[in-house]
VOGU-3710 file (C-alpha; in Angstrom, 3 decimals, decimal comma):
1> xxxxxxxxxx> -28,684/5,232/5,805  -27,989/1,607/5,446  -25,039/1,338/3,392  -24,257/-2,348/1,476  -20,548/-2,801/0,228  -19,890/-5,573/-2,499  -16,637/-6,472/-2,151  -16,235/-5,408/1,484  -12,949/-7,558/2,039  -10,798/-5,096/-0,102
11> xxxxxxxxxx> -8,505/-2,557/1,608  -9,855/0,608/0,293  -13,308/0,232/0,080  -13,171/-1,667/3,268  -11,896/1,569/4,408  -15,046/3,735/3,010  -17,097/1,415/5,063  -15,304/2,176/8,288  -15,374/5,874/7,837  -19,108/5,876/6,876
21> xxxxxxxxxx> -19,823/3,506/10,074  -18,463/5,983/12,089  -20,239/8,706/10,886  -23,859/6,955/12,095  -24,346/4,631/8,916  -25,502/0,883/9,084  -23,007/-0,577/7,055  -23,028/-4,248/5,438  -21,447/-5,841/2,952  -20,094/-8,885/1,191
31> xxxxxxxxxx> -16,929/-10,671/-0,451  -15,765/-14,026/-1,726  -13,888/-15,118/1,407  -14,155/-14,273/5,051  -10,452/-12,545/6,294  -9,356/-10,194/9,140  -10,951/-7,472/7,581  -14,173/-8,835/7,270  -14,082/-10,384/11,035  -13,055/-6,292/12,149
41> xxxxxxxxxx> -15,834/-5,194/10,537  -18,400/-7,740/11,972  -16,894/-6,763/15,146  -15,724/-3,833/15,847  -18,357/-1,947/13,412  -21,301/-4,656/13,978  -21,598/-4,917/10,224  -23,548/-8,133/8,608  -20,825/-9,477/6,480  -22,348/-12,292/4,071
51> xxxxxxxxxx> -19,825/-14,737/2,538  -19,780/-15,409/-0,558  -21,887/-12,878/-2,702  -26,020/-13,643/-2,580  -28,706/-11,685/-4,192  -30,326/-11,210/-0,566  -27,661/-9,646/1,006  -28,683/-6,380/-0,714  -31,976/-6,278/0,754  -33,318/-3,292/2,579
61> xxxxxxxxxx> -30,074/-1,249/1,703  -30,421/2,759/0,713  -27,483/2,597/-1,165  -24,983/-0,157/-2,863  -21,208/0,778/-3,103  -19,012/-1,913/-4,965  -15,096/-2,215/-5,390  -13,822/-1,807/-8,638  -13,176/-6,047/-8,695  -16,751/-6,168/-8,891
71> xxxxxxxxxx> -18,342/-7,062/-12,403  -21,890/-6,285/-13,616  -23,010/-10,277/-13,130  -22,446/-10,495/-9,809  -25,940/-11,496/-8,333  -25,702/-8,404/-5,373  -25,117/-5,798/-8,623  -28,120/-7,235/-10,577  -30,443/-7,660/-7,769  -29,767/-4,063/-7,045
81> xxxxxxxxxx> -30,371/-2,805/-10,093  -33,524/-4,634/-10,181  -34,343/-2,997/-7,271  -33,699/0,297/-8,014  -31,083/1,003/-5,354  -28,749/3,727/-6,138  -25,450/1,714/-7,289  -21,798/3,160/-6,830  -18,556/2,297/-7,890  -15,715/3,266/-5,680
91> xxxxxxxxxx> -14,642/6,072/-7,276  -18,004/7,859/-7,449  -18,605/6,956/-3,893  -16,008/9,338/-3,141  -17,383/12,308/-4,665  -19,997/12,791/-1,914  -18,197/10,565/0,870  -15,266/12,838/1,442  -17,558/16,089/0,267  -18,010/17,898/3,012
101> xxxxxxxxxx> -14,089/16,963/4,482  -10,767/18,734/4,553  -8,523/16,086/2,885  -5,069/15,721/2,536  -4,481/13,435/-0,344  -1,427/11,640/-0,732  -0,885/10,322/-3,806  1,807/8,793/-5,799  3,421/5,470/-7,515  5,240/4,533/-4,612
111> xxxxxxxxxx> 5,407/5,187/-0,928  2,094/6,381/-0,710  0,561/4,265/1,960  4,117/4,871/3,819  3,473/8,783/3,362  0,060/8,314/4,317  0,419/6,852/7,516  3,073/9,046/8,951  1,172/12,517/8,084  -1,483/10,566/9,983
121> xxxxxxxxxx> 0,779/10,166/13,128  2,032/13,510/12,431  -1,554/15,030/12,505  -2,449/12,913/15,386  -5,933/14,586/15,902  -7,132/13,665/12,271  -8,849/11,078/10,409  -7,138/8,412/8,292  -7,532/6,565/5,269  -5,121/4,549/4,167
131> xxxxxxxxxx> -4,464/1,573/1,536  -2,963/-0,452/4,111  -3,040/-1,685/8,113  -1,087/1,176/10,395  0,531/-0,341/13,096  -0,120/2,208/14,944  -3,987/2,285/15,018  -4,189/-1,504/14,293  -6,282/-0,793/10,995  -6,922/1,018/7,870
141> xxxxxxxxxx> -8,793/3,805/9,010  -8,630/6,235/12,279  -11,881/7,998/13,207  -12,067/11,541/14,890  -14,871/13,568/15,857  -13,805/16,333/13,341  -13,509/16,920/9,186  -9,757/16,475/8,608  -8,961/13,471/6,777  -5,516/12,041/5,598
151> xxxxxxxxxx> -6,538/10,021/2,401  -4,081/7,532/0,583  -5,608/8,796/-3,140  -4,989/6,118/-5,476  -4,553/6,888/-9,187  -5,021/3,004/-10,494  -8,201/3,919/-11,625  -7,843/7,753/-11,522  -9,853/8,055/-8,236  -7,846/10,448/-6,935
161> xxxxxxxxxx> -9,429/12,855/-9,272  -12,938/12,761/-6,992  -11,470/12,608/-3,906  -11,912/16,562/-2,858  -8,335/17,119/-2,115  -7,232/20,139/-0,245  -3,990/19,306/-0,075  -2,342/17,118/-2,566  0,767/15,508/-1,668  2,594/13,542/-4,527
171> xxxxxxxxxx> 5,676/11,241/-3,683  6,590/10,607/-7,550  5,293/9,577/-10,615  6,080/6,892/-13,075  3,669/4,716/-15,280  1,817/1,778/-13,976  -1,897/0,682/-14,011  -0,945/1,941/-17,715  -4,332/-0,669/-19,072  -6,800/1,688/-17,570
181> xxxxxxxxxx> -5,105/4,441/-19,263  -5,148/2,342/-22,348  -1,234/3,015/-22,499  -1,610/6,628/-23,185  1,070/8,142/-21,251  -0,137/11,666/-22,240  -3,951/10,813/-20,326  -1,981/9,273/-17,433  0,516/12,228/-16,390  -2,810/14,932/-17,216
191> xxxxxxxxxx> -4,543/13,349/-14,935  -1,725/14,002/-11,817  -1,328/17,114/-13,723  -5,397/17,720/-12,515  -5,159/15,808/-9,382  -2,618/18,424/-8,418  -4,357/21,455/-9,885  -7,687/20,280/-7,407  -5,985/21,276/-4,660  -5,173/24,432/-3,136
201> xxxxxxxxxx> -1,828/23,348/-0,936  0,778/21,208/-3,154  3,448/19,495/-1,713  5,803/17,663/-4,237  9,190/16,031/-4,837  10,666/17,762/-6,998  13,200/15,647/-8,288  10,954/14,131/-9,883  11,389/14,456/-12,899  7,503/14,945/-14,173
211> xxxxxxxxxx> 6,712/16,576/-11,044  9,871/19,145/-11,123  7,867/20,253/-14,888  4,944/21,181/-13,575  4,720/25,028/-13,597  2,863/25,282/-9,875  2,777/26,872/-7,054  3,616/24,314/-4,481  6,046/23,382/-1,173  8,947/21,504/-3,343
221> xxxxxxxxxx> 11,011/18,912/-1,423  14,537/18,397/-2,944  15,695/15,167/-1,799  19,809/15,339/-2,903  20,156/18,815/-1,138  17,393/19,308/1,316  17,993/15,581/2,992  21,403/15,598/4,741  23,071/13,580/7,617  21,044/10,136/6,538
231> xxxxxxxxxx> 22,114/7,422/9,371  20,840/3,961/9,669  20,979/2,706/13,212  18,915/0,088/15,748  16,709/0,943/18,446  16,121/-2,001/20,285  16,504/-4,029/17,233  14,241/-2,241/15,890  15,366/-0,338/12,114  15,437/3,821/12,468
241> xxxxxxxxxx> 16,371/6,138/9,639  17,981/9,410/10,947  18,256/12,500/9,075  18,416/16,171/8,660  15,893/18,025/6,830  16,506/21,351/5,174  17,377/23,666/8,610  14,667/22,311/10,743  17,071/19,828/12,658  17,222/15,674/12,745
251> xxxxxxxxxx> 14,295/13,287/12,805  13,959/10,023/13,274  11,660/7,633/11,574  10,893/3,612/11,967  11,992/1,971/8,490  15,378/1,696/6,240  16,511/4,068/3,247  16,851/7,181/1,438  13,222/6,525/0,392  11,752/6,461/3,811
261> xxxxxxxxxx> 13,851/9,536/4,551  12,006/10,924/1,105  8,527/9,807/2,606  9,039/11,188/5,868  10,365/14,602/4,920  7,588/15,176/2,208  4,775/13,779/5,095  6,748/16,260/7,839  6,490/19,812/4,917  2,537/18,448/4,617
271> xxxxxxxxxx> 2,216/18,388/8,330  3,869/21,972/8,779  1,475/23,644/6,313  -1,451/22,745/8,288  0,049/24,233/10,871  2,095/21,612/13,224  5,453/23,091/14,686  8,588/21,913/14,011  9,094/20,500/17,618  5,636/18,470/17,495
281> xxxxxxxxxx> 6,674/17,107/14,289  9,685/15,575/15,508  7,877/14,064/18,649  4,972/13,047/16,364  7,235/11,234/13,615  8,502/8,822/16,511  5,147/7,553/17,017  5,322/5,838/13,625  5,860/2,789/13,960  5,383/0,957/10,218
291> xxxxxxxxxx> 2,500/-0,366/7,966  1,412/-4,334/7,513  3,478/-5,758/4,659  5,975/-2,835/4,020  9,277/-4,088/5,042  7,085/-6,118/7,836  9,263/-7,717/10,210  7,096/-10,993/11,159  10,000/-13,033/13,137  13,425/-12,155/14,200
301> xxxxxxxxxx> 15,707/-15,053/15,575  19,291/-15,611/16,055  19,505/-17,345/13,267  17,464/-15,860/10,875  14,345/-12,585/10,071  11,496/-12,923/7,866  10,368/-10,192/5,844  6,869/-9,493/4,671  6,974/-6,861/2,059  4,456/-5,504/-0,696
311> xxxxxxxxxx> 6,619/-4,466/-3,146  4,898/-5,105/-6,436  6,924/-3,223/-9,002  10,481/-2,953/-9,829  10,784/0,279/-7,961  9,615/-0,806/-4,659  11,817/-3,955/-4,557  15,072/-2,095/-5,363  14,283/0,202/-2,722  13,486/-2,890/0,178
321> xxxxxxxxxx> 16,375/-4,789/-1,369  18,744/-1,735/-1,311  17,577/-1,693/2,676  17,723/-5,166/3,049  21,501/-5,475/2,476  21,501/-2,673/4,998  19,231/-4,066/7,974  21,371/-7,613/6,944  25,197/-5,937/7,426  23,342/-4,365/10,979
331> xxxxxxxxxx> 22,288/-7,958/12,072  25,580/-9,443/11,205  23,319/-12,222/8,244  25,121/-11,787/4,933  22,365/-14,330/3,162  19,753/-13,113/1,434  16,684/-15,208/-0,179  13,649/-13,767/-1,688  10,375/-15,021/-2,711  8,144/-13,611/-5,060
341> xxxxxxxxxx> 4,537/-13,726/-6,363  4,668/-11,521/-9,633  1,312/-9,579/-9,244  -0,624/-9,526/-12,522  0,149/-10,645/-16,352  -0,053/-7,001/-17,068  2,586/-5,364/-14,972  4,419/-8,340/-15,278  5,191/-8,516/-18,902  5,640/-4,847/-18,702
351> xxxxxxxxxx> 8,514/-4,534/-16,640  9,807/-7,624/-17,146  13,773/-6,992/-17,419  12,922/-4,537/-14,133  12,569/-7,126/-12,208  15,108/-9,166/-13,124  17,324/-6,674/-12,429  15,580/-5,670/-9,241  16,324/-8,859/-7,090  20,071/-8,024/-8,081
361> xxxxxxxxxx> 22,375/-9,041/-5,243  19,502/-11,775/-3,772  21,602/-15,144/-2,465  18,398/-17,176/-3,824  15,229/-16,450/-4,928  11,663/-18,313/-5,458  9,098/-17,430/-7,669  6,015/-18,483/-7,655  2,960/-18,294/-9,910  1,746/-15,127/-10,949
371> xxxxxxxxxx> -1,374/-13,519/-9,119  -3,952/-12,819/-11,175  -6,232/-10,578/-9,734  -8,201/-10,770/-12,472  -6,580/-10,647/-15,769  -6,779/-13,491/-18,014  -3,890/-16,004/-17,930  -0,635/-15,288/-20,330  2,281/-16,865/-20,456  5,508/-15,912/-19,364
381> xxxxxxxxxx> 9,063/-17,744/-19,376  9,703/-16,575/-15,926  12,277/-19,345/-15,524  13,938/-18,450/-18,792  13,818/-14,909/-18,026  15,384/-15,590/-14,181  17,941/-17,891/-15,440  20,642/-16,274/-14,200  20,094/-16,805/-10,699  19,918/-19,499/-8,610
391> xxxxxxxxxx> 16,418/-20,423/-8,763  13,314/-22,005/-7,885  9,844/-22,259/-9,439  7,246/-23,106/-6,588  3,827/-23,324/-5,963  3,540/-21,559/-2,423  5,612/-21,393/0,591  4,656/-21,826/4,206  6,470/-21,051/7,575  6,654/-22,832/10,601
401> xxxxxxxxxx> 9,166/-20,740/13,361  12,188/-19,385/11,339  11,833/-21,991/8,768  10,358/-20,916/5,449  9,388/-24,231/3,067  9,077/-23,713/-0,932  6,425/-26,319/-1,903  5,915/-27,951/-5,460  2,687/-28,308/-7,481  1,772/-32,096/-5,623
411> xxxxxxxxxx> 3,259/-30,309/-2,123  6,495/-31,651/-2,125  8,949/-29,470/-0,434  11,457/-27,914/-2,755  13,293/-25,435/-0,986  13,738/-24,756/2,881  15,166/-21,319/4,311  16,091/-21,216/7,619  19,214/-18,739/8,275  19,433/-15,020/7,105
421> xxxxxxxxxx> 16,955/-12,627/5,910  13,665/-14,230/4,079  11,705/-11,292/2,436  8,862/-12,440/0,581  7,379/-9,854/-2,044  3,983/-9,994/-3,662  0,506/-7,941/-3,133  -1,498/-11,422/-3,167  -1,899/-14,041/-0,490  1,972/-14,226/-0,044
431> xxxxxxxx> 1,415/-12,244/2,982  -1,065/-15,486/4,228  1,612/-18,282/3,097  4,877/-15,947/4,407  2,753/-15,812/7,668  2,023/-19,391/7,892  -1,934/-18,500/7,619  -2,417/-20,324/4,062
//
């Protein structure tokens, strides 16, 4: 079939599109703004990208599958309703996408993509489709000529619930994406309650404390006594987490913290029950090598390391701060400075006093305006509410070599960093200005 994406930009149904090219599809597609994404799929999978949206670009296509950014007046949607070309969201895209495929689904609030991608360099031979660039495999997606497929299963909009999961992997669970769930926490932990009960091999952490209540049959990870032995150490200059698991000896694994210990070990039981030995596991894990924009080390100098990192919620930027101290006392830099784009009104105002108590033990920190993606506009007293620290409200940062520059509203510069760690946090386009690309 020819295949038309709306919205092809994004990372997961960019993703869809790559995994349907290389099963014989003519894919094209469309977004607001070219990007590395779109320019990999125009070249790599010869797809006609059109930038921005038009009505044409739907033309001649068997089928229309649109992100879940995409709203009913977009001119593609209407012109292929008026055309009578079966329209999918996302979501329902799945349902016959991954039909016919043996998926391991890795799901949960945080660490997922980080899960994801090592069960994918664990299961070397597989598919993968992940929520975020491997380092590894250069991209979002890894084709094989077989029906095994490691899928990142996202619960934002409860997708994960049509995305055939044979085995179901959860990292944890705690509330967020709470508006599509219209803050009912009872539909939100039913429906990893069913994303769970779809599969027939479970693999859990326990300790968490939803999870550890779930009365199923399923391989149960224990972090506190299972993990032992956790070292932090440099390979050329490169940060390794060592540890023991359970009685199956040490591994080693490319990131800092107990949490990439947590994501490893949970990614290494999921490997073993579809049938990988001890021994390969091991060799396999080393392979892993990281994911774009989780604790992304873009430039190391003697003076100074800049740190692209998604973290989006107050759990994730504990965690990278908690390592961040670490990988700082390893380097000998004892300053750290943080940037941050607050990603959406929503999650914003509801974990507000988490993240002020997140970037706890941060030297300086920037904060810049909040990303939308979407939502309508609210405001926030983010300076009142970051007070305490020694702060500054910007309107985007740039980098030129090891010097990060925190620019006002007219483009003045506000702020320079130039020694220490710089970690910028955000799931926007701080990954473009951090980069020196915006």
């Amino acid at each position: 079939m020819r295949v038309h994406f709306i919205g092809i930009g994004g990372i997961g149904i960019s993703a869809l599109a790559k995994l349907m090219a290389s099963e014989g599809h003519e894919i094209s597609g469309s977004d607001i703004r070219q990007s590395e994404i779109t320019d990999e799929l125009a070249i790599k999978y010869g797809a006609k990208i059109t930038i921005p949206h038009h009505e044409d670009a739907v033309e001649g296509a068997d089928m229309v599958i649109h992100s879940a950014a995409v709203r009913k007046n977009n001119p593609e949607f209407i012109r292929a309703k008026e055309l009578g070309i079966p329209l999918y969201a996302r979501k329902e895209a799945l349902r016959f996408i991954l039909a016919d495929k043996r998926v391991y689904a890795v799901g949960g609030a945080h660490g997922k993509s980080t899960t994801s991608a090592m069960l994918a360099e664990l299961l070397s031979n597989s598919n993968a489709v992940i929520g975020a660039i491997s380092k590894s495999f250069h991209s979002n997606v890894r084709t094989a000529p077989n029906s095994e497929v490691i899928f990142e299963a996202d619960e934002s909009d409860a997708s994960f619930l049509n995305c055939n999961p044979y085995m179901a992997v959860v990292t944890n669970v705690e509330p967020e994406h709470m508006e599509y769930y219209e803050y009912d926490y009872d539909r939100f932990y039913a429906a990893y309650e069913e994303f769970l009960r779809l599969a027939e091999v479970r693999v859990i952490n326990a300790e968490d404390e939803f999870l550890g209540s779930l009365k199923l049959d399923a391989v149960k990870l224990y972090p506190s006594k299972d993990i032992k032995k956790i070292e932090y150490i440099l390979k050329d200059t490169e940060p390794v987490t060592r540890f023991e698991l359970k009685d199956l000896g040490f591994f080693e694994v490319f990131g800092l913290g107990e949490h990439i210990a947590v994501d490893a070990s949970l990614a290494i039981l999921a490997a073993m029950e579809a049938g990988l030995s001890v021994e390969e596991a091991r060799e396999n894990l080393k392979n892993y090598s990281g994911i774009k924009k989780r604790f992304d080390i873009i430039y190391k100098g003697k003076e100074c390391v800049i740190i692209d990192d998604y973290g989006h919620h107050p759990t994730e930027i504990r965690a990278t701060m908690e390592a961040l101290k670490r990988y700082g006392k390893m380097l000998g830099f004892s300053k750290i400075s943080a940037i941050w784009q607050p990603h959406k009104y929503s999650r914003t105002m509801d974990n507000l006093n988490g993240f002020v108590e997140a970037f706890a033990g941060v030297d300086e920190l920037v904060i810049l305006p909040i990303w939308a993606a979407g939502e309508v506009e609210v405001p926030i007293d983010l300076k009142g509410a970051f007070s305490g620290y020694e702060l500054t409200m910007a309107q985007r940062v740039t980098k030129d070599g090891c010097e990060v520059t925190a620019l006002g509203s007219e483009g003045e510069r506000l702020k320079t960093f130039e020694s220490g760690i710089v970690v910028a946090f955000g799931a926007g386009d701080i990954t473009y200005q951090i980069r020196g690309l915006k």
